[in-house]
C-alpha positions in Angstrom: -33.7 30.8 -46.4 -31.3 28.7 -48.9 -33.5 25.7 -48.0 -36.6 27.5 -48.9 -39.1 25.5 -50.5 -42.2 27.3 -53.0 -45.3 25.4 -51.4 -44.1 26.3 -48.2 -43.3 30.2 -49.5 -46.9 30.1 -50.9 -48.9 27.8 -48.0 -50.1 25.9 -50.2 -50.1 21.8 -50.6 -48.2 20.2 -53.0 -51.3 19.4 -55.3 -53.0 22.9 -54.9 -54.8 24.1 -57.9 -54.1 26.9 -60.0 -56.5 29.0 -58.3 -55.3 28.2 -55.0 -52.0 29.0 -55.8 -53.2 32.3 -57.2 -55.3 33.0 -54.1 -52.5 32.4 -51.9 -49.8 34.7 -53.9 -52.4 37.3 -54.0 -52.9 36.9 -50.0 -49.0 36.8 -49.0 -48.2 39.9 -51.9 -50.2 42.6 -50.5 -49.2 40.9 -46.9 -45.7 41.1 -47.6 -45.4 43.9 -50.2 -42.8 46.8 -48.9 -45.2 49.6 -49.7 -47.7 48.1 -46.9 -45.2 46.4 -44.7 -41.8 48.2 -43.7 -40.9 45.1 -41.2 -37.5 43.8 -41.6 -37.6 41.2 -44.3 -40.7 41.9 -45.6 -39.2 43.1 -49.2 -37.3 39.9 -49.3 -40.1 37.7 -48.3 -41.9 39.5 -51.2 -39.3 38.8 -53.5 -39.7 35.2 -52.7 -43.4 34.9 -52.5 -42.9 36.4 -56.1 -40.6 33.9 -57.2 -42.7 30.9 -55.5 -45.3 32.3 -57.9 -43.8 32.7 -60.9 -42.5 28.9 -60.6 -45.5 27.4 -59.3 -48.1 29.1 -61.8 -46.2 27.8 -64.6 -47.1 24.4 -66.0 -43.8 23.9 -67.3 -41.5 25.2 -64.6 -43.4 23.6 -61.9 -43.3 19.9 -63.3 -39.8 20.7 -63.6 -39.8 21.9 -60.0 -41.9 18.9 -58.5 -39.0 16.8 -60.1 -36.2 18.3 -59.2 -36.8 20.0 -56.2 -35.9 23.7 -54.7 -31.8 22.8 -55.0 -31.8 21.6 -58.3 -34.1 24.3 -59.8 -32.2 27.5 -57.9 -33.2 30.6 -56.4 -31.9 34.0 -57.1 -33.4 35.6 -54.3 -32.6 33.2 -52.0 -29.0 33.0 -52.2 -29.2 36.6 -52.2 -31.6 36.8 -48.5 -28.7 34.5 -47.6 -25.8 36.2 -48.3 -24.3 33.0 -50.6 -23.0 33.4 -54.0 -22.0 31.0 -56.6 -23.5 28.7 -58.4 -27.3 30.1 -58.0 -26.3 33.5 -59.4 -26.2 34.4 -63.2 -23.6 36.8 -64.0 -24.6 40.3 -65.3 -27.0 39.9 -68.8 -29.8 41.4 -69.6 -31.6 40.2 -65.9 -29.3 42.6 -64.2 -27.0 39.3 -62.5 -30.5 37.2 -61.8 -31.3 34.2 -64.0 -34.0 32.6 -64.1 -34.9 28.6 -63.3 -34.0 27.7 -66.7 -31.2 29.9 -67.2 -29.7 27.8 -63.8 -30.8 24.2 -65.5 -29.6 24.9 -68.7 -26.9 27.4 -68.8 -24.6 26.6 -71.8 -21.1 26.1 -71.7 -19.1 29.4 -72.8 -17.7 28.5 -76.3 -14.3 28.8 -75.3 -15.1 25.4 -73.2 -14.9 21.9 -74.4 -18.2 19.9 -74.2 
């Protein structure tokens, strides 16, 4: 899942509307959600359908995304379905050790580091 790629999370095209891209989270949330299914990897897949959306709904993160692409822009969840670590992973904070898309593009330099 480290390649995993929002449109693809969502099933949506690459120029989907806003609607369609709510439609579709809507759809694949209450498919997915861990309450209503106790498959294996349902919670996860949740977890990413949830990130997918939280990109792809917002104007600003998803031009971002669209030029960047899945690698650049991180996922949290993903490195964590995966088992990796590393550089995708915010440490500790007030997100619990997840960081969000701009927290991965952006993260600032600890002061004790030269620029």
């Amino acid at each position: 899942m480290g390649s995993q790629e929002y449109y693809e999370t969502l099933r949506v095209s690459r120029n989907a509307t806003d609607e369609q891209i709510k439609k579709a989270y809507r759809k694949l949330a209450r498919q997915f959600h861990p309450d209503v299914n106790s498959d294996e990897g349902a919670e996860t897949r949740f977890k990413l359908i949830g990130e997918a959306y939280a990109v792809l709904s917002d104007e600003g993160k998803r031009r971002i995304y669209d030029m960047t692409g899945f690698n650049r822009f991180g996922s949290w969840a993903a490195s964590r379905a995966s088992g990796q670590s590393g550089m995708n992973q915010c440490s500790g904070g007030m997100n619990g050790g997840k960081c969000s898309a701009f927290e991965t593009l952006f993260r600032r330099r600890s002061r004790g580091q030269k620029k």
